[in-house]
ChimeraX commands (.cxc) that place a marker at each C-alpha (Angstrom):
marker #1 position 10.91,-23.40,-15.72 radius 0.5
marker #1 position 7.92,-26.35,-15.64 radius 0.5
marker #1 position 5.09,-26.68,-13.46 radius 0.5
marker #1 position 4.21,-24.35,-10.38 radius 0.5
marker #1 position 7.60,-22.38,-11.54 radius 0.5
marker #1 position 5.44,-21.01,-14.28 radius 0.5
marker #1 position 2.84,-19.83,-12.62 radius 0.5
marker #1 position 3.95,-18.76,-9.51 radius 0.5
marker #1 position 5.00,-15.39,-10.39 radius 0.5
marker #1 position 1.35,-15.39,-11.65 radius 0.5
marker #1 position -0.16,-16.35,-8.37 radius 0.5
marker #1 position 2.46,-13.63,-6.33 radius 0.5
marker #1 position 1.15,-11.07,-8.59 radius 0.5
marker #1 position -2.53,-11.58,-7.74 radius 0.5
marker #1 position -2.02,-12.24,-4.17 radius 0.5
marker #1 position 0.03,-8.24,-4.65 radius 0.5
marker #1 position -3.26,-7.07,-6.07 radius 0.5
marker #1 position -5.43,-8.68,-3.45 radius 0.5
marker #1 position -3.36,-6.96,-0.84 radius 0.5
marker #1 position -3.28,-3.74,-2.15 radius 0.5
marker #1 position -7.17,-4.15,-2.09 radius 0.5
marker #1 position -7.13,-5.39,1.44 radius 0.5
marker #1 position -5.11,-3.09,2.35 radius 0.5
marker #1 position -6.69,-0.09,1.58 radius 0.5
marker #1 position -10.08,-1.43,2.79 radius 0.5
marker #1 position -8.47,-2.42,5.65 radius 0.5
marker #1 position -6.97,1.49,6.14 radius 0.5
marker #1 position -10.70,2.92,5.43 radius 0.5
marker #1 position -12.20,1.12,7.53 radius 0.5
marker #1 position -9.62,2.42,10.69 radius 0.5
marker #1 position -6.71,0.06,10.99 radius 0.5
marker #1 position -4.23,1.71,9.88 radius 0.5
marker #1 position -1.00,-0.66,11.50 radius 0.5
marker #1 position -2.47,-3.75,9.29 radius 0.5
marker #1 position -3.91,-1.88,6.53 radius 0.5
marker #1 position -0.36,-0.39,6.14 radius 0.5
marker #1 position 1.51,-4.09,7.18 radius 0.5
marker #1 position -0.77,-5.72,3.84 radius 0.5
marker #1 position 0.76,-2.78,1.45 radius 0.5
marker #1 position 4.27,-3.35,2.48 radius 0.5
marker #1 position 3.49,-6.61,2.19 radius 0.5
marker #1 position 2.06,-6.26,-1.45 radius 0.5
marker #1 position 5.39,-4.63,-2.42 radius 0.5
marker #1 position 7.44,-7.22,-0.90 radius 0.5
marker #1 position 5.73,-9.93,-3.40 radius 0.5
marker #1 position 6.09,-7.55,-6.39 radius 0.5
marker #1 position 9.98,-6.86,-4.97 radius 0.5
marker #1 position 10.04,-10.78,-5.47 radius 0.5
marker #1 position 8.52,-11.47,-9.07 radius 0.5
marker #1 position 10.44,-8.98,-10.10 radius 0.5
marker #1 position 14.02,-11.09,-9.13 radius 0.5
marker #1 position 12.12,-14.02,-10.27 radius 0.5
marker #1 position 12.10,-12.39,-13.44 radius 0.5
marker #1 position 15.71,-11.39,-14.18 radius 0.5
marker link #1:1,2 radius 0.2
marker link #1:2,3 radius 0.2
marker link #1:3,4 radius 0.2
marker link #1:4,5 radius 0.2
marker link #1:5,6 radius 0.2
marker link #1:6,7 radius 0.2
marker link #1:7,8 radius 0.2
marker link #1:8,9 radius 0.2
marker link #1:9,10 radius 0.2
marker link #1:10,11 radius 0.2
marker link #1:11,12 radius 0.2
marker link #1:12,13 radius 0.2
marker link #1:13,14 radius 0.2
marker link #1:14,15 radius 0.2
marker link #1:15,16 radius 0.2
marker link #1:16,17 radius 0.2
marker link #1:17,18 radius 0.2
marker link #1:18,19 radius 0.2
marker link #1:19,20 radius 0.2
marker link #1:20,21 radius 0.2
marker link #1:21,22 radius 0.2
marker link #1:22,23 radius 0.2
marker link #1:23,24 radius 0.2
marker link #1:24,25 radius 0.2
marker link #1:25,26 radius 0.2
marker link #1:26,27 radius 0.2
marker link #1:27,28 radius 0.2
marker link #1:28,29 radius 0.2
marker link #1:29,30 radius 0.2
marker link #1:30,31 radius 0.2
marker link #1:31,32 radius 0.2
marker link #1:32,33 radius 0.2
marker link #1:33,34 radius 0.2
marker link #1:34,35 radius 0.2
marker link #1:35,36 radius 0.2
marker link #1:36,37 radius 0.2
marker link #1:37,38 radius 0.2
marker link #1:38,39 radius 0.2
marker link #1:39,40 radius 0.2
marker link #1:40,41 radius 0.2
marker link #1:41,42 radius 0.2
marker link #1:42,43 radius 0.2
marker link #1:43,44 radius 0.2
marker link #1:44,45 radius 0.2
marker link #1:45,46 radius 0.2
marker link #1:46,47 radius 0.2
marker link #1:47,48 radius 0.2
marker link #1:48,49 radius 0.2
marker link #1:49,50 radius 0.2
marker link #1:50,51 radius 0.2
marker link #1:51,52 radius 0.2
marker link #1:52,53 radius 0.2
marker link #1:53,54 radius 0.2
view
């Protein structure tokens, strides 16, 4: 892998993080539908560094 290949699975897995932390502030403050759509959406991107990976 060279270039962007090497750090994308970087990037994903910050953009999971920043998610979950949306997500959950998004939840607390009463949203539940897109606090809940930004943690699926978290897992998706760790579902996909994950086959990145192998």
């Amino acid at each position: 892998m060279e270039g962007i290949a090497q750090a994308a699975p970087g990037i994903a897995m910050l953009a999971a993080f920043a998610c979950v932390a949306g997500g959950v502030f998004t939840i607390r403050r009463g949203d539940r539908s897109k606090g809940a759509l930004m943690l699926v959406m978290a897992v998706v991107l760790v579902g996909n560094v994950l086959i990145w990976t192998m």
